[in-house]
C-alpha positions as CSV (number, residue, x, y, z in Angstrom):
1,X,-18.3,-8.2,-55.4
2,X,-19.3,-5.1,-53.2
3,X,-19.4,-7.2,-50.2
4,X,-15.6,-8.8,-50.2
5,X,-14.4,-5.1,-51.8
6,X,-16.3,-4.1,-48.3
7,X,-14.7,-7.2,-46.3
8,X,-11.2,-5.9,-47.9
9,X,-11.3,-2.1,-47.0
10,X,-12.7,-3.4,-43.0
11,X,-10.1,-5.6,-42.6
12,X,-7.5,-2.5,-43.3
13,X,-9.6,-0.7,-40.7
14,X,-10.9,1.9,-42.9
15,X,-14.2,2.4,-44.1
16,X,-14.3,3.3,-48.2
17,X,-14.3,6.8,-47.8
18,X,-11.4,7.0,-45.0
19,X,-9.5,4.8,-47.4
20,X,-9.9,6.9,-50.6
21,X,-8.6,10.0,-48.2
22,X,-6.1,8.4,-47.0
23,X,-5.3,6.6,-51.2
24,X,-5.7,10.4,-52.2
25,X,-2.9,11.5,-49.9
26,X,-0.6,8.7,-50.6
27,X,-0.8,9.8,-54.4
28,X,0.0,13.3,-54.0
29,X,3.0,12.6,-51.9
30,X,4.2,10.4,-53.3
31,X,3.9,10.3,-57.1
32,X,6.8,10.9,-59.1
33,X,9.1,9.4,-56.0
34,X,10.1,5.8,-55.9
35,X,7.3,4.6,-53.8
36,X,5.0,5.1,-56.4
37,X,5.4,5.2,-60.0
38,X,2.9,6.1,-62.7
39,X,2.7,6.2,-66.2
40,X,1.1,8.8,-68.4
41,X,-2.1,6.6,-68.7
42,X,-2.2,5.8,-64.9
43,X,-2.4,9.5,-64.1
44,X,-4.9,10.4,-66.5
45,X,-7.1,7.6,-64.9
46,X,-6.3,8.3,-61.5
47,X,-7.2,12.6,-61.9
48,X,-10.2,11.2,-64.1
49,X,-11.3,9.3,-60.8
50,X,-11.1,11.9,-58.4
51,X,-13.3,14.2,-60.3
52,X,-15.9,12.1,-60.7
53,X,-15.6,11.2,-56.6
54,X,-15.8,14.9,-56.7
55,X,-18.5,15.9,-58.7
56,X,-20.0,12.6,-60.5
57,X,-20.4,12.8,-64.1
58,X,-18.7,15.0,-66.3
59,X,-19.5,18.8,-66.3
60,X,-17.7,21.5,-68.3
61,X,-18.1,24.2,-65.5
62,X,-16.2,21.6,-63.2
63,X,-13.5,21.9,-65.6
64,X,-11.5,24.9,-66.4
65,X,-11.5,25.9,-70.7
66,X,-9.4,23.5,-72.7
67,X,-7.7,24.8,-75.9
68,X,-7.2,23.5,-79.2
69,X,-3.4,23.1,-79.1
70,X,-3.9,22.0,-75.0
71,X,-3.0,18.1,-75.5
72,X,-3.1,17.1,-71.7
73,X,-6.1,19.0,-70.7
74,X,-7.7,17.6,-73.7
75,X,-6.9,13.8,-72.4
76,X,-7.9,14.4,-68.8
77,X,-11.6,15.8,-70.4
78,X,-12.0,12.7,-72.1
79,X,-10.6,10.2,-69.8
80,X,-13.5,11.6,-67.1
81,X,-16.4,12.0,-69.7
82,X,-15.3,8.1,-70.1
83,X,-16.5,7.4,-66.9
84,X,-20.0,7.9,-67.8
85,X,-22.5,7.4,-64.8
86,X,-20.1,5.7,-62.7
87,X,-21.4,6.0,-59.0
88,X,-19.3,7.8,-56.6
89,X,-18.5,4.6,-54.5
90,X,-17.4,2.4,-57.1
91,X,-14.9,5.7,-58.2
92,X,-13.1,5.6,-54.9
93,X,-13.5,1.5,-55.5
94,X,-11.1,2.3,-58.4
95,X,-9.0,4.4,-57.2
96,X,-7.6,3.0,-54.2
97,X,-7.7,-0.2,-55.8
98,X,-5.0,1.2,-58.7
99,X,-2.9,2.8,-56.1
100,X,-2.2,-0.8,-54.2
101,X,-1.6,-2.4,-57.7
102,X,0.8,0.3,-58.4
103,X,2.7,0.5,-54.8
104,X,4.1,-1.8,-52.9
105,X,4.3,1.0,-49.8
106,X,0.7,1.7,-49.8
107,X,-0.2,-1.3,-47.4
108,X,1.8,-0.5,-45.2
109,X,1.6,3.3,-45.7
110,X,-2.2,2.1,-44.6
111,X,-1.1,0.1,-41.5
112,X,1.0,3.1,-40.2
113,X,-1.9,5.4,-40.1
114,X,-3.7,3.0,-38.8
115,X,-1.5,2.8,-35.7
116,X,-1.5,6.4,-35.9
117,X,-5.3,6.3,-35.3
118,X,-5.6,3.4,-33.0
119,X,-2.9,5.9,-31.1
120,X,-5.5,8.6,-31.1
121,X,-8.7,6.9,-30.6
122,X,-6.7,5.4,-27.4
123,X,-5.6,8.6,-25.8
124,X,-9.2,10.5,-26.3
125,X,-10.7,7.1,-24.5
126,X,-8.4,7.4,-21.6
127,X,-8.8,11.2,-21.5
128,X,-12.6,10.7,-21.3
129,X,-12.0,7.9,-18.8
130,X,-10.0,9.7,-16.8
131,X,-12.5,12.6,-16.9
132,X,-15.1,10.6,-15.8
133,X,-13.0,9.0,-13.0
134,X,-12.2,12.5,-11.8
135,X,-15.8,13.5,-12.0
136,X,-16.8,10.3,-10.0
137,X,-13.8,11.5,-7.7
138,X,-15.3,14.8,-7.2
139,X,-19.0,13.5,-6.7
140,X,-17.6,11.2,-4.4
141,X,-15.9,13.6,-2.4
142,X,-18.8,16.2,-2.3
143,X,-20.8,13.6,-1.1
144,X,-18.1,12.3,1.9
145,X,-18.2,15.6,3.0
146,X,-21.6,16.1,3.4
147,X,-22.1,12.9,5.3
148,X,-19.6,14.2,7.7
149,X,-21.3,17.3,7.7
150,X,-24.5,16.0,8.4
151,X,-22.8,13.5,10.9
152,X,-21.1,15.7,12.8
153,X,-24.8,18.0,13.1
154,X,-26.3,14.5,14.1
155,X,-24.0,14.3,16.7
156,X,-23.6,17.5,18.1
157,X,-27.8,17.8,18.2
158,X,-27.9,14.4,20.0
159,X,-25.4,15.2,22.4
160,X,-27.2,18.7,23.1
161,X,-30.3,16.4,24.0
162,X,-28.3,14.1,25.9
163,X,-26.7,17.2,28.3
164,X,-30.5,18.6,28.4
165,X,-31.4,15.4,29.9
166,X,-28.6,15.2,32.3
167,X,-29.3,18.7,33.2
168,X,-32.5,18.7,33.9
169,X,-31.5,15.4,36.2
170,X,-29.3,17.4,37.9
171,X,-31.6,20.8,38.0
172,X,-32.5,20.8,41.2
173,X,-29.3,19.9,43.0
174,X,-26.9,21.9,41.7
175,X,-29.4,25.1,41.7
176,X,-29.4,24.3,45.5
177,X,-25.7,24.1,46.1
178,X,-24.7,26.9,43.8
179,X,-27.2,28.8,46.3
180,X,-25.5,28.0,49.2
181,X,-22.0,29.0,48.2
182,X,-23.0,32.2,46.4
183,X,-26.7,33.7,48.0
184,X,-27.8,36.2,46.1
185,X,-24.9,36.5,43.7
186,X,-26.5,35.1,40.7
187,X,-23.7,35.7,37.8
188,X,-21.7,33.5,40.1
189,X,-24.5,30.9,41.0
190,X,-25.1,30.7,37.1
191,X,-21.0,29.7,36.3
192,X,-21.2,27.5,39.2
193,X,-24.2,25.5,37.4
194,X,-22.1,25.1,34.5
195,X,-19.6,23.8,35.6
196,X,-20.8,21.1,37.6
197,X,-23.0,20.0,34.7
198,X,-20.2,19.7,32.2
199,X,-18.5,18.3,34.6
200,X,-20.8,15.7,35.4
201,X,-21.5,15.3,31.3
202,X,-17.8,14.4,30.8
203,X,-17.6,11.9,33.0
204,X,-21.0,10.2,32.5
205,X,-19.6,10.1,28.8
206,X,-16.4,8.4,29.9
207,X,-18.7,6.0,31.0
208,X,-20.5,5.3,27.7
209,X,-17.3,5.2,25.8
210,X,-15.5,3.1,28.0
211,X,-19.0,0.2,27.6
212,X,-18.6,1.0,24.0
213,X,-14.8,0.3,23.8
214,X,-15.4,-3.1,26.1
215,X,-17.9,-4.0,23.9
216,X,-15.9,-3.6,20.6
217,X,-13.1,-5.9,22.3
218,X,-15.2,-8.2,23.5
219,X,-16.6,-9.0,19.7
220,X,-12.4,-8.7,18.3
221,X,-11.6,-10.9,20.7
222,X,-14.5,-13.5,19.3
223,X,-13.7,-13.0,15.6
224,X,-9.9,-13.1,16.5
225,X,-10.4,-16.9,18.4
226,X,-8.8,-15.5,21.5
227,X,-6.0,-13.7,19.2
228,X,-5.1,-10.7,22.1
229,X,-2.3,-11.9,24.4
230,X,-2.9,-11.3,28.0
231,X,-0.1,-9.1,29.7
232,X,1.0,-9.4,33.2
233,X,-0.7,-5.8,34.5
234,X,-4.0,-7.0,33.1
235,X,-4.6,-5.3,30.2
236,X,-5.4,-6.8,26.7
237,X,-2.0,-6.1,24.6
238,X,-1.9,-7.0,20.5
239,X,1.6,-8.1,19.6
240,X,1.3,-7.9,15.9
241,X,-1.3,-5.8,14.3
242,X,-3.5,-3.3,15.8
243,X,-7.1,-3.5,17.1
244,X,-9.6,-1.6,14.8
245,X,-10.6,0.9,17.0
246,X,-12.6,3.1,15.8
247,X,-12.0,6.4,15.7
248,X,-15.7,7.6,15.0
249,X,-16.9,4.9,18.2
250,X,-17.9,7.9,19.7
251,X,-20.9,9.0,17.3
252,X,-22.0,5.1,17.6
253,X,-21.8,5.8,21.7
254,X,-24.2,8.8,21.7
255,X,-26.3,7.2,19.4
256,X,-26.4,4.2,21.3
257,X,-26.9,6.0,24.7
258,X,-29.6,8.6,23.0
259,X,-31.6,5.0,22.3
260,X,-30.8,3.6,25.2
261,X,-32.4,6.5,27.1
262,X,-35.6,6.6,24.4
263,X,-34.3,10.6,24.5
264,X,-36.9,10.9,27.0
265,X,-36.9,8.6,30.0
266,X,-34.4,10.6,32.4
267,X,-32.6,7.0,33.4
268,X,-29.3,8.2,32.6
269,X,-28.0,8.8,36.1
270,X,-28.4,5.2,36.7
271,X,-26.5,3.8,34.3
272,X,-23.3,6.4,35.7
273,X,-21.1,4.9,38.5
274,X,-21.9,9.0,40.4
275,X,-25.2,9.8,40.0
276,X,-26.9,13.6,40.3
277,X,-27.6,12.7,43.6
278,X,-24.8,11.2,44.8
279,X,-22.8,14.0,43.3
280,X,-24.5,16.8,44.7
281,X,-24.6,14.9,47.9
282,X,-20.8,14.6,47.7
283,X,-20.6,18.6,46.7
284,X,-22.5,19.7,49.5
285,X,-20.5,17.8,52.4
286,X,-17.2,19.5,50.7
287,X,-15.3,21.8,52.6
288,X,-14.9,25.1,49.9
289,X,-11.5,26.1,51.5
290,X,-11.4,29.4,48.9
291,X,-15.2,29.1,47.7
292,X,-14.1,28.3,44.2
293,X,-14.9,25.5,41.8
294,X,-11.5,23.9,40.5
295,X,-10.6,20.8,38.2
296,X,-8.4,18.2,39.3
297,X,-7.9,14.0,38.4
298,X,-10.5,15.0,35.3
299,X,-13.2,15.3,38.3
300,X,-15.0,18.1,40.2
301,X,-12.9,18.6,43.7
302,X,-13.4,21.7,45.7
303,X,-9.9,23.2,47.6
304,X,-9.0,19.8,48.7
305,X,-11.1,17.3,48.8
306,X,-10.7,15.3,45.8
307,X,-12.8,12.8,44.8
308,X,-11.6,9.3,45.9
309,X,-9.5,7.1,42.6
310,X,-11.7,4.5,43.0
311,X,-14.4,6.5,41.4
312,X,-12.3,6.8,38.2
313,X,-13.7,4.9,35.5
314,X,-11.6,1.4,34.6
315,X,-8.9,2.2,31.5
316,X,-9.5,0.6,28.5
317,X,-7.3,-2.0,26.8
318,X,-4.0,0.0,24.5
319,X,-2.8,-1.3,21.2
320,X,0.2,-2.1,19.9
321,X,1.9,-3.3,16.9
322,X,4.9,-3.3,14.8
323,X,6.7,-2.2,11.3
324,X,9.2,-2.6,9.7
325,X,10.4,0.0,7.6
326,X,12.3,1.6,10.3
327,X,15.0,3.1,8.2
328,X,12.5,5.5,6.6
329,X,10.8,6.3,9.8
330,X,13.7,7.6,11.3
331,X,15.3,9.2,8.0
332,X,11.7,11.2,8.4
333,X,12.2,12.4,11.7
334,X,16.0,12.8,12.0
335,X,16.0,16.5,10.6
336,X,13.1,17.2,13.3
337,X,14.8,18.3,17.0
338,X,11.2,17.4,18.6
339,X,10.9,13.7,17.4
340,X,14.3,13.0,18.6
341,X,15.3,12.4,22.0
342,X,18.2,11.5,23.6
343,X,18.4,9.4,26.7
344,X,21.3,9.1,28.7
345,X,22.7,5.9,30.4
346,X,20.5,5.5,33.9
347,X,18.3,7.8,32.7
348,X,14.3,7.8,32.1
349,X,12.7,10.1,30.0
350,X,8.7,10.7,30.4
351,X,6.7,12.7,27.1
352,X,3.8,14.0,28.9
353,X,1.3,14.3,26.2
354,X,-2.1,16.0,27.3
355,X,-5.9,15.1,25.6
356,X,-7.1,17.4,23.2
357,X,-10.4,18.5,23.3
358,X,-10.5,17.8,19.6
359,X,-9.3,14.3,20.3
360,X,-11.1,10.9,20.9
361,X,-7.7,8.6,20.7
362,X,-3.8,8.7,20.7
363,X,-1.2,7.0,18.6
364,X,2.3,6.8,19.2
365,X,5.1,5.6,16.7
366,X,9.0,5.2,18.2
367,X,12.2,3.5,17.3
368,X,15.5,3.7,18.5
369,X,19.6,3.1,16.9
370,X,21.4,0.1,17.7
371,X,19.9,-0.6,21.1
372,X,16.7,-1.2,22.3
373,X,15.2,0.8,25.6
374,X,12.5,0.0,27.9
375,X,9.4,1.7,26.8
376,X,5.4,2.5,29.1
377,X,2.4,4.1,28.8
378,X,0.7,5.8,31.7
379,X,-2.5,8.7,32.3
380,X,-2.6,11.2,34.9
381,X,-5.4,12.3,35.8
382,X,-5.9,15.6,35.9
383,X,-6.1,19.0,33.6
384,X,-3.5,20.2,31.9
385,X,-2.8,23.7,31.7
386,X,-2.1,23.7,27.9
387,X,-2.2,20.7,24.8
388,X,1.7,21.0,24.0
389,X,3.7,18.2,24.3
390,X,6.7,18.2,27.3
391,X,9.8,15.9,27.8
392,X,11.3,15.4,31.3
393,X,14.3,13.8,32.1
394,X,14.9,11.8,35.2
395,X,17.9,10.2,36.3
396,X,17.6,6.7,38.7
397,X,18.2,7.8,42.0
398,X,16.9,4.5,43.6
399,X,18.0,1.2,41.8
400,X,15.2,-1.2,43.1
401,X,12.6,1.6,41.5
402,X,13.5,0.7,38.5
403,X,14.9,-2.9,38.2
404,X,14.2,-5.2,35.8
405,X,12.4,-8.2,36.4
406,X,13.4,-11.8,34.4
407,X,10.3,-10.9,32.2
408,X,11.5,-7.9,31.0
409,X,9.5,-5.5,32.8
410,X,10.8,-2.8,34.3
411,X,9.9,-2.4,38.4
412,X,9.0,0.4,39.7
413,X,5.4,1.4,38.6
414,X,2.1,0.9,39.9
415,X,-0.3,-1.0,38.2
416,X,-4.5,-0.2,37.9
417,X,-5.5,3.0,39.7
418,X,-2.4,4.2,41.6
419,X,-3.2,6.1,44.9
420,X,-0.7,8.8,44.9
421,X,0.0,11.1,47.8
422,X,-2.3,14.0,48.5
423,X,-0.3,16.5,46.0
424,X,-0.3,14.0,43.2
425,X,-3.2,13.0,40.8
426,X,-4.1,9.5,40.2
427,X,-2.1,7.6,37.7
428,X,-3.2,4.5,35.7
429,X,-0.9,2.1,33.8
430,X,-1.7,1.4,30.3
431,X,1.1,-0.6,29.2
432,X,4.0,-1.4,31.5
433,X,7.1,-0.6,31.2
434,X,9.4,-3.4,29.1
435,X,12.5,-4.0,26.9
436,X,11.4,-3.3,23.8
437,X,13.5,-4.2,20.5
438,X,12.9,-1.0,18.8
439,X,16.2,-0.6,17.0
440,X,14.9,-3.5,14.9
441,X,10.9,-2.5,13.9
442,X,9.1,0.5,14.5
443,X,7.0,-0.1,18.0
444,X,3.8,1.4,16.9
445,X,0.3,1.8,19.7
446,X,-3.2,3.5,20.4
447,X,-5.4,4.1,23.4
448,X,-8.7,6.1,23.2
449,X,-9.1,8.6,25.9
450,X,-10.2,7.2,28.9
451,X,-11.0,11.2,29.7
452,X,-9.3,14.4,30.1
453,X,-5.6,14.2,31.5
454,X,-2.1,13.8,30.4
455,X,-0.5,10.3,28.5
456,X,3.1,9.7,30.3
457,X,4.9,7.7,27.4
458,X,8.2,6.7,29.0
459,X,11.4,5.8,27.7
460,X,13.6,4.1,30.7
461,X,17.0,3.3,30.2
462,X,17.5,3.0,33.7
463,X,19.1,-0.4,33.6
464,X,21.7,0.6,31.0
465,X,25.3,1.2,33.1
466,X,26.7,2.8,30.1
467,X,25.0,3.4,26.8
468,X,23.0,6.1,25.7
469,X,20.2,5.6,23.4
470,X,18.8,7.9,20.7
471,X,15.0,7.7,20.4
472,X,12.9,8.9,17.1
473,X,9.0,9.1,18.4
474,X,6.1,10.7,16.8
475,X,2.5,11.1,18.7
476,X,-0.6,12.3,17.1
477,X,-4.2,12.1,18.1
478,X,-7.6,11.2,15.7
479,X,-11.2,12.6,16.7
């Protein structure tokens, strides 16, 4: 009998105790009200029952004095004493059991509150999982950071040993020529040194990203089946998504070069396209026209004499891709004067974006109103004077410059590493210069830096007699 009375008060989804609480409630709200009616008898049983819940069998300090003439406190005294040795359980049995047989509303008076609680239990589990999530969050987090912490140390000691070795290559050479140029000045000698040896660190580095970069290609263009179309100027060119170049390629590149070299065997001149020697051999047949050191084409060059283009390192393949929600990509740019530009009919517009020292890669996003506009990306190289971001404008003076070819592509630029005249640094083509249908998809694109310099993006709407075009562009760069 215990067992189904148990079976009953589960399937409610109360235990005994929660239901007599909750039976106890419903009786002292509602008696005497049309949900639950009682008579004289029921009461006295009911109070009778809660007592002995209470306090088990019948004790007269439990109960306040009764008098002679008191007819009700007299009834409720005996109706409990009645109850003899009745077990607490089997009072709350009772009791809840006479409120269901006499109320209708107490079921689903029951099933309410259990909602209720469901409701509760609910909410406290999501507030716990959610706790726990953002604990996880936070643990994560901590941890990311620390990683890139520790990362960034792991880098920065390997490429300290890296430039030790490369300096102590170079010791003896440039310690020579800086003698030469400045005897017996040595603050001067000592700036000369360091120079040349950053110099000759950045571009040995250009190196090793640029093997790193071919590399990563070479295994896309595997996976991928052959996926990257091939453009006309020779580069590699993604007409639907973007390569996944990786922004932190160049941790892997030290790492791989640190290994490479054992950290010990000095073998890293010969795996540059200048080595130490060949460099100071270079430095000490230039003519110093003002004795200074200067930067130029992202190379050491004294007055002058510039090192030759065709010991630039090759440019690595750009990528480019598309969107389409070009209708929010312009409403985010149209209150911002800077992202927008305007370019007039016969007109070409060149954003000269320079390298950041911060940076390892640049991304460009653009899209245009109504008409589309021919679009390339070029480097200069050579050292810009500050990292802010210029427009020029440039009006066709010569029409076979810049006419278009039955492909698309605009004529007119050079293609590989340009040889410029004597007063203008080297310029490389990245992606040439065609019709693109921006006014219908955002034209999106990356290139990692090849070195320091200056990215020419230009817009050319040289072949347009008559239109103008309005051009919303955003460029960024990732470490």
């Amino acid at each position: 009998m215990e067992s189904e009375e148990n079976r009953f008060y589960e399937a409610l989804g109360f235990n005994l105790e929660d239901l007599y609480k909750l039976s106890y409630k419903f009786f002292k709200e509602k008696d005497g009200s049309k949900a639950l009616h009682t008579t004289y008898k029921d009461k006295l049983k009911l109070v009778a029952l809660t007592k002995q819940v209470s306090f088990g069998k019948f004790r007269s300090d439990a109960m306040p004095e009764v008098g002679f003439f008191d007819v009700v406190g007299n009834d409720r005294k005996q109706a409990w004493q009645s109850l003899g040795e009745m077990p607490q359980e089997k009072a709350m049995s009772e009791f809840v059991t006479m409120v269901q047989s006499l109320s209708p509303l107490f079921l689903p008076y029951v099933k309410a509150h259990l909602a209720e609680k469901e409701e509760v239990e609910q909410k406290k589990k999501e507030q716990e999982e959610r706790a726990k999530a953002e604990t996880l969050d936070q643990i994560r987090l901590e941890q990311a950071v620390k990683q890139q912490e520790e990362e960034k140390q792991k880098q920065y000691a390997q490429e300290m040993m890296i430039r030790a070795a490369l300096n102590k290559q170079t010791e003896a050479q440039f310690q020579q020529y800086a003698e030469q140029q400045y005897p017996g000045n040595q603050a001067q000698q000592e700036a000369l040194i360091i120079q040349l040896q950053e110099q000759h660190f950045v571009h040995y580095m250009q190196q090793v990203y640029q093997q790193q970069l071919l590399l990563q290609q070479q295994q896309q263009l595997q996976q991928n089946g052959g996926s990257v179309e091939q453009l006309p100027c020779g580069h590699n060119l993604s007409n639907n998504s973007a390569s996944n170049i990786d922004a932190g390629g160049a941790t892997r590149a030290v790492a791989a070069v640190n290994h490479a070299s054992n950290a010990v065997e000095l073998s890293l001149m010969n795996q540059t396209n200048i080595s130490a020697s060949e460099m100071a051999d270079k430095l000490q047949s230039s003519d110093l026209s003002d004795g200074t050191l200067v930067k130029e084409n992202g190379l050491p060059a004294f007055g002058n004499d510039v090192i030759d283009p065709n010991d630039l390192p090759p440019i690595a393949a750009a990528s480019m891709w598309t969107r389409k929600d070009i209708k929010e990509f312009k409403d985010s740019l149209r209150n911002d004067p800077e992202s927008v530009i305007k370019v007039g009919s016969g007109e070409l517009v060149t954003v000269r974006v320079p390298t950041h020292d911060d940076g390892s890669c640049l991304f460009w996003e653009f899209a245009t109103d109504s008409y589309d506009i021919g679009f390339g990306v070029y480097f200069e190289w050579t050292i810009a004077n500050t990292n802010e971001t210029s427009v020029q404008v440039h009006e066709s003076s010569d029409e076979d410059d810049d006419e278009e070819d039955e492909s698309g592509n605009v004529r007119g630029e050079g293609e590989g590493h340009e040889k410029p005249p004597a007063s203008e640094p080297p310029t490389d083509e990245i992606i040439p210069a065609y019709r693109r249908d921006c006014h219908e998809e955002v034209y999106c694109g990356s290139h990692v830096y090849p070195g320091c310099g200056v990215y020419l993006l230009k817009f050319d709407n040289s072949y347009s007699l008559w239109r103008g075009k309005t051009v919303y562009y955003r460029v960024y760069y990732t470490r």
